[in-house]
C-alpha positions as CSV (number, residue, x, y, z in Angstrom):
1,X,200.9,135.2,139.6
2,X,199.8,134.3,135.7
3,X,197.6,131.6,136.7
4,X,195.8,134.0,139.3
5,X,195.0,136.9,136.5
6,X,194.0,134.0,134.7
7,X,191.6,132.4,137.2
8,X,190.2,136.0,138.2
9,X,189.8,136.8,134.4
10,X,187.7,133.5,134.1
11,X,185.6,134.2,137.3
12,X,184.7,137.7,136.3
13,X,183.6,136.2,133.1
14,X,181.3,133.4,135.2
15,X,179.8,136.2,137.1
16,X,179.0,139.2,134.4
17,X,177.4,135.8,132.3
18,X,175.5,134.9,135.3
19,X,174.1,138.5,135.6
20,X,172.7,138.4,132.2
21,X,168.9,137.9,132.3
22,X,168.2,135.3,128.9
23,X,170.9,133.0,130.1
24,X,170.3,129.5,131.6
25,X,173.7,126.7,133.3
26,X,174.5,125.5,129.9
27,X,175.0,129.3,128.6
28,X,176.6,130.7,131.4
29,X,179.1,127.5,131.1
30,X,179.8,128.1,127.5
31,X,180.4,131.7,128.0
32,X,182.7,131.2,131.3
33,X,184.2,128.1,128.8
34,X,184.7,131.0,125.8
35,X,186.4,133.2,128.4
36,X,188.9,131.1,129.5
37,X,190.2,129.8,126.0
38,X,189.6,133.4,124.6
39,X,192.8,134.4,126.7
40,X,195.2,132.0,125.6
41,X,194.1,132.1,122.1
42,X,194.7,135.8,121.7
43,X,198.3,135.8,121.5
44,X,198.8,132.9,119.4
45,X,197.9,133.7,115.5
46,X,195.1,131.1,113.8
47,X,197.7,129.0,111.9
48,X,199.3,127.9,114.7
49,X,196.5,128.4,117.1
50,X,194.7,126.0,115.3
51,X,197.4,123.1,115.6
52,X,197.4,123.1,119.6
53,X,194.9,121.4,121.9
54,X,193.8,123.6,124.8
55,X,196.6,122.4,127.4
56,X,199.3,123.4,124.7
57,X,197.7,126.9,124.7
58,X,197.3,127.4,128.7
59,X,200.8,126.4,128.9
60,X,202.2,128.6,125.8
61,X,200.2,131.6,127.7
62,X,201.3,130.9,130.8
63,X,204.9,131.4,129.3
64,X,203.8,134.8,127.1
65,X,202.4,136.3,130.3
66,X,205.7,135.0,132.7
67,X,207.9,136.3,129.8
68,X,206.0,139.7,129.7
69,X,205.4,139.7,133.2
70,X,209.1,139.1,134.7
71,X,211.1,137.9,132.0
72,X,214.2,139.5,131.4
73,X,215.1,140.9,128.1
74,X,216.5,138.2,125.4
75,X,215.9,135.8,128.2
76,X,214.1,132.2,126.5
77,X,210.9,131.4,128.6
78,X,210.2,127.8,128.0
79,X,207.0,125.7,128.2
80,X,206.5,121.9,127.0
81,X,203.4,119.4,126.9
82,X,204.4,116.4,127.7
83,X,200.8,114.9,126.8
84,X,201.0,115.9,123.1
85,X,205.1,116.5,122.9
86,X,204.4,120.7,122.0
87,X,206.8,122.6,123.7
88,X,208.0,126.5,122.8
89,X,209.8,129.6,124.4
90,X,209.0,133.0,124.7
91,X,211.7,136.0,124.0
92,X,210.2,139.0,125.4
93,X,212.6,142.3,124.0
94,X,212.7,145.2,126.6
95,X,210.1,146.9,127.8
96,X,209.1,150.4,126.9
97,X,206.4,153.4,127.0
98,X,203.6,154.0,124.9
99,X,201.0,156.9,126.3
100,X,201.9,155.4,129.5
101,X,201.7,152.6,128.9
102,X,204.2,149.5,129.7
103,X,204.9,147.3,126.4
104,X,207.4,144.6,125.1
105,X,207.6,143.1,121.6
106,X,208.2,139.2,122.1
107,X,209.2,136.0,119.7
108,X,206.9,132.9,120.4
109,X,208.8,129.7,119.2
110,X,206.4,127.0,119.2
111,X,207.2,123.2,118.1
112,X,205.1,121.4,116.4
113,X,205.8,117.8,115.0
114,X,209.4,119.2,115.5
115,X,208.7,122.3,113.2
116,X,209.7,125.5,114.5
117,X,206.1,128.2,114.2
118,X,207.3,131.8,115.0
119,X,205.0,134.4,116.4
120,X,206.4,137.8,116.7
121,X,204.3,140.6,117.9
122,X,203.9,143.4,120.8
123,X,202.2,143.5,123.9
124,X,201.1,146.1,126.3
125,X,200.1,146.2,130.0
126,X,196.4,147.3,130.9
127,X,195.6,149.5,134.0
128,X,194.3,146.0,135.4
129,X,197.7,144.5,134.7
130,X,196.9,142.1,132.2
131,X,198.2,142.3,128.8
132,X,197.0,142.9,125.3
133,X,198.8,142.3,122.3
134,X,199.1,145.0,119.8
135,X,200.2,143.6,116.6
């Protein structure tokens, strides 16, 4: 279910860039490009953000949104690259209500060169079920 908000997130972004009236292929690309990596990038801060190639970060998302999504409380949700040997969990903590809203503050482990990079923050669920992180 991740990877279909995902894909539906990316080809809403292809078709509102294809709409505009200044763009040509190579900026509707780059836009639709800038969508997709725009997701995984905005639960992961710069520091470590900047250490992962784009496959470590759709993998690390697609664990942030399963752990949000479905994961139980306390319960590790792991990922791993095997390309570039990056792997991490997600903890997400139990979910509560804010102004209606579903939210879960989570702990992103990520490994790199064997170094553990923590990530703690808070997302909440959006009317359109996709989630935005908080802090």
């Amino acid at each position: 279910m991740p990877t279909i908000r995902f894909v539906a997130f990316a080809v809403i972004a292809l078709g509102v860039a294809a709409c505009a009236a200044d763009t040509g292929p190579k900026e509707v690309g780059g836009t639709a490009v800038g969508a997709a990596s725009a997701a995984p990038g905005a639960f992961l801060g710069n520091r470590i953000g900047a250490a992962l190639n784009d496959e470590d970060k759709r993998r690390a998302y697609a664990a942030q949104i399963q752990a949000l999504d479905t994961g139980p409380s306390g319960a590790p949700v792991a990922w791993r690259n095997p390309e570039s040997g990056r792997y991490g969990n997600v903890v997400p903590g139990p979910a509560y209500q804010v102004n209606g809203a579903s939210c879960r503050h989570y702990t992103h482990t990520i490994f790199i060169d064997a170094a553990p990079q923590i990530e703690r923050g808070t997302a909440c669920r959006n009317a359109d079920g996709t989630w935005t992180k908080m802090r």
